[in-house]
N, C-alpha and C positions, 0 to 999 in steps of 0.2 A: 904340697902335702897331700890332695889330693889325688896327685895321680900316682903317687905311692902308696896310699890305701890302696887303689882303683888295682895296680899290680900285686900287691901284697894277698889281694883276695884272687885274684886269677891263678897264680902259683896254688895257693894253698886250698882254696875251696872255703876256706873259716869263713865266718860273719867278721864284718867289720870290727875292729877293737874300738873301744870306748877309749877315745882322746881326740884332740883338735884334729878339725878338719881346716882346710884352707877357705876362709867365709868368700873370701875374693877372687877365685881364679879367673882370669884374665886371656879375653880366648885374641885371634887374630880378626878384629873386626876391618872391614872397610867402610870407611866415613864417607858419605854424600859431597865431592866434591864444592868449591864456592861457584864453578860456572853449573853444575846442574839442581835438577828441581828434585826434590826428595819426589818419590811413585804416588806417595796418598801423602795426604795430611795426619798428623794425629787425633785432628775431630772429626775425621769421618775414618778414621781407624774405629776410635773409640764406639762412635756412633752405629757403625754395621757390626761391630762384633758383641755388644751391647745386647743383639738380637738374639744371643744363642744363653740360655735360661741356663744355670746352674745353680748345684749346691752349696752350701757356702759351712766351712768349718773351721776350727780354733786348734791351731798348732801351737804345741805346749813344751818347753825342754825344762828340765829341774835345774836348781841355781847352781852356779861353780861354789868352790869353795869360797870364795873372794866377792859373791854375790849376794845382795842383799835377799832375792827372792828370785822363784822362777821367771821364765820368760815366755813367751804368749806373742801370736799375731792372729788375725784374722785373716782367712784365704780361701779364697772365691776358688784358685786353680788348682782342683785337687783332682786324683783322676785314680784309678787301678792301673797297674802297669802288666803284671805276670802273674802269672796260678804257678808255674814251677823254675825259678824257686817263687815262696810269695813275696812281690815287690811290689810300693807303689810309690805315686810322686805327687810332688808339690813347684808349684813354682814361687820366685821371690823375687822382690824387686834387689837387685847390686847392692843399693842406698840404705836399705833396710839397717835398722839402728837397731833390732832385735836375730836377726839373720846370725850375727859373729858371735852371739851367745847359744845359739841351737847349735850352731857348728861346734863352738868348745866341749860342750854337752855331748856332742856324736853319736845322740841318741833325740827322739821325737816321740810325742803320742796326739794322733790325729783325732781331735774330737767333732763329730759329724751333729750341726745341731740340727734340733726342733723346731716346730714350725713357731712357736712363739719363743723362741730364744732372741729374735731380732735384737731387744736392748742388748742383752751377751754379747752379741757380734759386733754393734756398735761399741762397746766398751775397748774389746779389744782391739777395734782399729782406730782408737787415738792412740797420736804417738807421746812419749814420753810422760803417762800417765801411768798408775797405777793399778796395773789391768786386773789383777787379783782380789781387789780389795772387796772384801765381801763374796767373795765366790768359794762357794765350796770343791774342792777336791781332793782327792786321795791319790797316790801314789802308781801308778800302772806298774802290775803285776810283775815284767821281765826291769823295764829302764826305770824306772821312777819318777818318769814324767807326767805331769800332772795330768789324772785323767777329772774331768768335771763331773759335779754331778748331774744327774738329772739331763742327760744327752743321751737320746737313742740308739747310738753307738761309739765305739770308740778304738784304734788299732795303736798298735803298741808297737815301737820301731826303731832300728838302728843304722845310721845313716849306712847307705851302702856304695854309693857314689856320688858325686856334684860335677854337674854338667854349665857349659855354658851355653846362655841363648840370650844374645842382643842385649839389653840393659835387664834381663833378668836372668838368676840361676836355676836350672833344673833340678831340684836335690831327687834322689831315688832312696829309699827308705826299704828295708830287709824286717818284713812283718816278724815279730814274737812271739806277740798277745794279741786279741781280740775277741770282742766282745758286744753285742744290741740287746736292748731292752724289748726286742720285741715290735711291737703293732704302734704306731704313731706319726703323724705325718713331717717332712722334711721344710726345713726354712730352705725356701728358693730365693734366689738375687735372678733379677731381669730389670734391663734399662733403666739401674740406679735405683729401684724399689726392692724390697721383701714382698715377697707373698708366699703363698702356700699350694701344695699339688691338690686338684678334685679329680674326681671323676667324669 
């Protein structure tokens, strides 16, 4: 289904339609043989890339018909991708038990938190929990997905392609809306902590 969007928009130039996207696509991996040694380990994967500080934000999709409530994760890997058109991306883990409901949604709104949002972000990366409960938000402007309150900014988006990369997916996202409050410092993730930018 994906790579039917993926054409669908090449032909035509439109924005993606609002409907399922394929949450699984499945790229041509080659497995680590049983006679060789994988290149790194996974803890000192984890461990050296650990080093490199980032922002950390709450990817929001509004509920299906069929859903009891919106859907929500927390994501460290968020990044800008393009000024023209405007696109930007997130990554996810395959596994992800919230991923196939952003996909049916085919719409996102990226909410960038605050330097004391930490519990926020803690909330939303337990799984199978109630990520919403008590959290205030409204509706983003173009999709309806839920934008938070009280977050320094926020982008409004419609999925525009899904990529694969190794046990996670690269989703690309076709900005709408967007919006910051202005002056206020950013919650940073570094080797497994929150903290905050200084001067």
């Amino acid at each position: 289904m994906a790579a039917t969007v993926i054409r669908y928009l090449r032909t035509t130039g439109a924005p993606a339609p609002r409907g399922p996207i394929d949450p699984h696509p499945r790229p041509e991996l080659r497995a680590v043989g049983e006679d060789e040694r994988a290149p790194i380990s996974m803890a000192d994967f984890r461990a050296v890339l650990g080093n490199f500080a980032s922002g950390v934000t709450v990817i929001t999709a509004p509920a299906a018909e069929d859903e009891d409530g919106p859907a929500g994760f927390a994501c460290q890997s968020f990044a800008s991708l393009s000024l023209e058109p405007p696109l930007v991306t997130f990554m996810v883990a395959r596994t992800s038990t919230t991923w196939p409901r952003i996909a049916r949604a085919g719409v996102f709104c990226v909410n960038i938190l605050g330097a004391d949002q930490g519990t926020l972000c803690r909330a939303f990366a337990v799984s199978g929990a109630d990520k919403f409960a008590g959290v205030s938000h409204t509706p983003a402007p173009v999709t309806g997905a839920p934008q938070l309150a009280d977050v320094p900014a926020w982008i409004d988006c419609r999925i525009h392609a899904v990529h694969t990369g190794g046990d996670h997916l690269i989703v690309v996202g076709r900005v709408e809306a967007m919006g910051a409050a202005g002056e206020g410092s950013p919650l940073l993730f570094h080797k497994g902590r929150f903290g905050r930018f200084t001067e």
